[in-house]
C-alpha positions, 0 to 999 in steps of 0.5 A: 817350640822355639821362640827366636828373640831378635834384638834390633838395639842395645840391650841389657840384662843385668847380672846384678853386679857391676866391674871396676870403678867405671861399670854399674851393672854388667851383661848377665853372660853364660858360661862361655861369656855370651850374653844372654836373657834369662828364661824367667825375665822373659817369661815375666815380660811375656806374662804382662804382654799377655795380662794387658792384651786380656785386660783389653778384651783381645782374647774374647771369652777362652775359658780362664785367664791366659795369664795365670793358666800359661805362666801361673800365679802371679808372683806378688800372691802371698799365700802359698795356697793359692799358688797355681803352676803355669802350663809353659817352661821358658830355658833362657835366650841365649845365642843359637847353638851353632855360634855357641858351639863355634865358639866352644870350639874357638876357645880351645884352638885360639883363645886369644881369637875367641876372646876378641870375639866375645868382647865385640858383642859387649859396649860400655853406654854411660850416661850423667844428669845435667844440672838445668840452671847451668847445663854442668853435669851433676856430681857423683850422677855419672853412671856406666852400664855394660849392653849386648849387641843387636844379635838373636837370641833362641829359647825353648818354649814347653807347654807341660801339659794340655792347655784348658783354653780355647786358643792354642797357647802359641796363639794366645803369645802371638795375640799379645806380642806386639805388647812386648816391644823390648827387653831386659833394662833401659827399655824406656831409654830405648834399649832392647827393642825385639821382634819374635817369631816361632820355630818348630824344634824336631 
């Protein structure tokens, strides 16, 4: 299955690193310099929709616990014999292969084109704190991150083997989605905002 992400604002998925002296954390990007999520974040942003939606009672009695059957044990478990696998294989998100592939193509016809492009999927949002007695922005709080445009991005959902559910693990996403409003970083600012909807794979 194929899991369409769309981005409705701004989003980050930090790469851990930072450029120059004005950016503190950058787009994680893949390898043709394309923003992307990666599977495992959005496997974790799925595993807590779906934790929270159990906790609520939404999924009623379906033989076990969601989380832990389609995405394993959680990771804070300590003792490796306590580990369970999970049922579902996430690739990360990235931008549909027919733009991907355009843009591979671009790169070897018109670089400097294929450049431009890139660098339009990319803002730089900075942001400082304010002193409160005299509203004068607070030394050394200046901070420069790098985000995505809203754009959709495509991920490959895999069950690995039968679910021991009694609802179909499509079903039990679908449940807790509305649970998952945004992703990747700032998400309390308001950034990342998604909305998601399946699509068969042939």
């Amino acid at each position: 299955m194929r899991l369409i992400l769309c981005l409705e604002h701004y989003w980050h998925a930090g790469s851990g690193a930072g450029r120059g002296g004005h950016l503190d954390a950058v787009v994680r990007r893949d390898n043709l310099g394309l923003p992307l999520l990666p599977g495992r974040s959005l496997k974790g942003l799925l595993r807590d929709a779906v934790q929270r939606a159990n906790d609520f009672g939404w999924f009623g009695d379906v033989g076990g616990d969601p989380a832990t059957v389609l995405f394993g044990t959680p990771p804070q478990t300590l003792s490796v014999d306590e580990t369970q696998p999970g049922l579902l294989r996430f690739s990360d998100a990235t931008l549909p292969d027919d733009f991907r592939a355009a843009m591979a193509h671009l790169r070897v016809t018109d670089e400097a084109r294929c450049t431009a492009l890139v660098n339009g999927l990319f803002r730089e949002m900075f942001s400082t704190a304010m002193e409160e007695d005299s509203g004068v922005a607070r030394k050394h709080s200046l901070r420069g991150i790098e985000v995505a445009v809203p754009c959709q991005l495509h991920a490959t959902v895999e069950a690995l083997g039968a679910s021991s559910l009694a609802m179909p693990w499509q079903q039990i996403i679908d449940v807790a989605r509305p649970l998952m409003r945004a992703v990747g970083a700032q998400r309390h600012r308001g950034y990342g905002r998604v909305a998601m909807a399946w699509e068969q794979v042939a």
